[in-house]
Residue, then its C-alpha position, 0 to 999 in steps of 0.5 A: x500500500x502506498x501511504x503519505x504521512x503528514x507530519x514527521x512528529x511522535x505519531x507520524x514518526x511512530x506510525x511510520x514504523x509501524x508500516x515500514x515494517x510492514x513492507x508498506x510505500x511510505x513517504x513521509x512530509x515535514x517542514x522540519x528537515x532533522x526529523x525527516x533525516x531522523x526518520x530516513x536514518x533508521x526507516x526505509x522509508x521516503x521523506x519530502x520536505x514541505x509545507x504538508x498542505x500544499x498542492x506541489x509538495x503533495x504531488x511531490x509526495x506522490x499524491x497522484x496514486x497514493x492510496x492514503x493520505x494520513x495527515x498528522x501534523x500539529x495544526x488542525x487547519x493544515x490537515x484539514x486543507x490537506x485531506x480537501x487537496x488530497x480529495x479535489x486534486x489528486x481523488x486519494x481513496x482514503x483520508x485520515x486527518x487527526x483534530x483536536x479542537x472539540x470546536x470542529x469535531x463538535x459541528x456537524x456536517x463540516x466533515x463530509x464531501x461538500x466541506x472537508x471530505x475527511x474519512x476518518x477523523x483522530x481525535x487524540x485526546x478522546x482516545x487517550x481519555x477512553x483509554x484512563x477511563x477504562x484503566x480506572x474502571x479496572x484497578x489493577x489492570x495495565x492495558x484494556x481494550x474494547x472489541x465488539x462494541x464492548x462485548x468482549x476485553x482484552x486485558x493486561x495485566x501483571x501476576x503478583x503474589x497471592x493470586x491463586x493461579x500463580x505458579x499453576x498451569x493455565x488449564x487451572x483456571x477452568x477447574x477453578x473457575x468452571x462456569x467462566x469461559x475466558x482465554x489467555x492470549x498472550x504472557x510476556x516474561x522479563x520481556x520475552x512473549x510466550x504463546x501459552x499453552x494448557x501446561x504453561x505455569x504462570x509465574x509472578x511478575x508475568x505480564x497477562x494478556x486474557x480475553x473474556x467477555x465483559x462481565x467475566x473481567x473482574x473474575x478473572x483478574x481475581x485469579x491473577x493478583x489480590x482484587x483491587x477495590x474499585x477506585x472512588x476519590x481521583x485527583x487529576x493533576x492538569x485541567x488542559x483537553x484531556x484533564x477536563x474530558x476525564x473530569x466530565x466522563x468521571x465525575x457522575x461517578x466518582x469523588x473527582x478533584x482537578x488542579x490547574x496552574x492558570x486562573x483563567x482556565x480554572x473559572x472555564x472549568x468550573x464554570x464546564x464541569x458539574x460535580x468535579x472540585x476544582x482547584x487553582x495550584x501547582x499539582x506538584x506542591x506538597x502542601x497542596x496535596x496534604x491539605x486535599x488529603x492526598x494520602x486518602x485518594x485512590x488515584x493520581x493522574x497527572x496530565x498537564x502537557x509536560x512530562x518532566x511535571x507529571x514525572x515529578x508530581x506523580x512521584x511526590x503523591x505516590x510518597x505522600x500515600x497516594x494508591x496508585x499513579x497513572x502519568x501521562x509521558x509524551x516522550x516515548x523514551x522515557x515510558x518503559x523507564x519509569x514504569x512499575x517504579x514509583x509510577x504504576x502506568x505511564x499512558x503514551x498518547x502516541x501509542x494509543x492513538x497509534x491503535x486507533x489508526x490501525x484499524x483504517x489501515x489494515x487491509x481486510x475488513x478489520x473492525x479494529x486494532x491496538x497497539x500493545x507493548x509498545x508496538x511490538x504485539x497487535x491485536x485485530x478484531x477480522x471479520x470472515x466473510x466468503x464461504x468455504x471456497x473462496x475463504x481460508x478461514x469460513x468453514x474451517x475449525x479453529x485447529x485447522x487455520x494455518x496461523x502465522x507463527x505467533x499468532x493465536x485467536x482468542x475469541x469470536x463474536x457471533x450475532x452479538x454472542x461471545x464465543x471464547x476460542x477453543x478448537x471443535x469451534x467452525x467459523x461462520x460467515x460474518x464472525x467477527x474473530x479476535x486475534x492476539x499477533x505476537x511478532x507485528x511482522x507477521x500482520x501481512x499473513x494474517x491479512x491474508x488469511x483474511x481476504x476473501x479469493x476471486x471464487x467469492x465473487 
């Protein structure tokens, strides 16, 4: 696939990567030239220096047959202009612009053929805010994605002490749990991916990837580590896009403080928000934290805009008492080094919004995909379409699919029934199969087995 990438930045550069692993044309603009040498350096990939919106450098860029045009640079106007000259001019299939500004998203019909005709639209700080939520809703958890709607999980999260599968093999859980149908995807061990099978013994300190359906979530991370109690009093350091959406989504059921530096922005959130306290102070200051009771509080979350502060304010609350920290870390260099430390999760923007573009990238009919482990595992939601002829997946058992190496199934959803993998299983048409993809190089088998022959049609 031929794609231009507007905008040399962390997700640009990061998304870069993903696809020139995959074997995917790539052509990457900026107006930045040490990013784009940066990026060429270690990716074989094109670069183009540029104003990303304008005509000659988009055709410089290779606009005239490129199959898709993802503009993530850091100006709304400039990705909105460029998807409208990539459509008017160069009739790119598909367009991807990142926004930011609630003030577009929110007006209906701006987004169409007759004003900008934009396919898919990223709205960074949404997805960042759905990713915490769902953090929150599951204490204990590192990483939980949505397939299906909601219907079913994908969850991650770290083996301690006193969960009663630890040092047990994996086919434990259905004598322990008989009435509970879930299985283990995935298990990273001192950062080695094992593909689990039936006799795996599951160690403390083991990274777990399961899948259940949603009601069967808690259950079976009871089994993995001391259930959590769920959170009640949060504390958001940062009243910026992302602060603000958090307090809103949280607040009709949580205790929810914010803290934010600029006065201004203070009156505008109280002004926003219903329930949430809001406070005018440094999200760093030890006095400040002490007088709101910080060591009483379930969870800090620091999302200002710097890292180094959210770094610094997350350390001193967790000393203060605080039960957990989740800090949001735009450098991605700095998200495996403070991690499990004094900072339980470190949320990477890029990496989750990475996961969000996936899914319009992938070939195949792909109703979603996430970036896991700092994008070197994937997992896909496909959906099986054909029949027994012209598909290599319709009609077959599970234990008769040839899957790439690494690469297991954990679940398939039926007609709005979940169906946890296990081999007698036949898949139909339209199931919607959930894949666990361990070595991301391998994405391109699976999106072949996926795709539907010419006897199809």
């Amino acid at each position: 696939m031929k794609i231009i990438i507007l905008g040399a930045g962390q997700v640009g550069g990061t998304l870069a990567e993903h696809l020139a692993i995959e074997a995917n044309d790539v052509t990457v603009v900026d107006k930045d030239p040490a990013r784009l040498r940066a990026l060429q350096d270690r990716l074989d990939i094109s670069t183009v220096y540029g104003e990303a919106s304008y005509p000659s450098v988009l055709r410089q860029a290779g606009s005239d047959d490129a199959d898709m045009l993802i503009a993530v640079t850091s100006s709304d106007e400039v990705n909105m202009v460029a998807c409208q000259i990539a459509f008017t001019l160069f009739k790119t299939p598909t367009k991807i612009s990142r926004v930011r500004t609630s003030d577009y998203i929110s007006k209906k019909g701006l987004f169409c053929t007759e004003a900008f005709p934009i396919d898919v639209i990223i709205s960074p700080e949404q997805v960042v805010t759905e990713h915490i939520a769902r953090l929150i809703e599951y204490p204990g958890a590192l990483q939980v994605l949505d397939f299906s709607l909601g219907l079913v999980r994908l969850v991650g999260i770290k083996a301690t002490k006193g969960g009663p599968l630890i040092n047990h093999e994996i086919s434990y859980l259905r004598q322990h749990l008989p009435h509970i149908d879930t299985r283990v995807a995935a298990v990273y061990r001192k950062r080695r991916a094992i593909i689990p099978q039936g006799d795996t013994v599951i160690q403390e300190d083991d990274e777990v990837f399961f899948i259940a359906a949603k009601d069967h979530i808690r259950k079976v991370m009871s089994e993995l580590q001391p259930l959590e109690k769920p959170y009640k009093r949060i504390i958001i350091a940062g009243g910026g896009n992302i602060g603000a959406r958090l307090a809103a989504m949280l607040e009709g059921n949580y205790q929810v403080k914010i803290i934010e530096r600029t006065r201004e922005r203070c009156i505008q959130l109280s002004e926003q928000l219903d329930k949430t306290i809001v406070l005018h102070g440094n999200g760093a200051n030890k006095d400040l934290l002490m007088e709101e009771n910080i060591e009483d509080t379930d969870i800090f979350c620091a999302l200002t805009n710097d890292d180094e502060a959210n770094i610094m304010a997350s350390m001193l609350a967790k000393r203060l008492g605080v039960r957990k920290v989740m800090t949001l870390i735009n450098n991605p260099d700095y998200v495996d080094l403070i991690q499990g430390g004094e900072i339980d999760i470190a949320i990477s923007p890029q990496q989750t919004t990475i996961g969000s573009l996936l899914t319009h990238i992938r070939r195949g009919d792909v109703a979603s995909a996430h970036s896991l482990r700092r994008g070197a595992a994937e997992t896909i939601e496909a959906i099986a379409h054909g029949d027994h002829r012209s598909s290599k997946v319709v009609g077959k058992r599970l234990d008769e699919i040839s899957l790439p190496p690494g690469s297991t199934i954990g679940a398939i959803v039926r007609r709005g029934e979940v169906l946890i993998a296990h081999d007698h299983i036949r898949i139909q048409p339209d199931d919607h199969v959930i894949l666990f993809v361990v070595d991301k190089r391998r994405i391109p088998d699976v999106e072949r087995l996926f795709q539907v022959g010419l006897a199809f049609f």
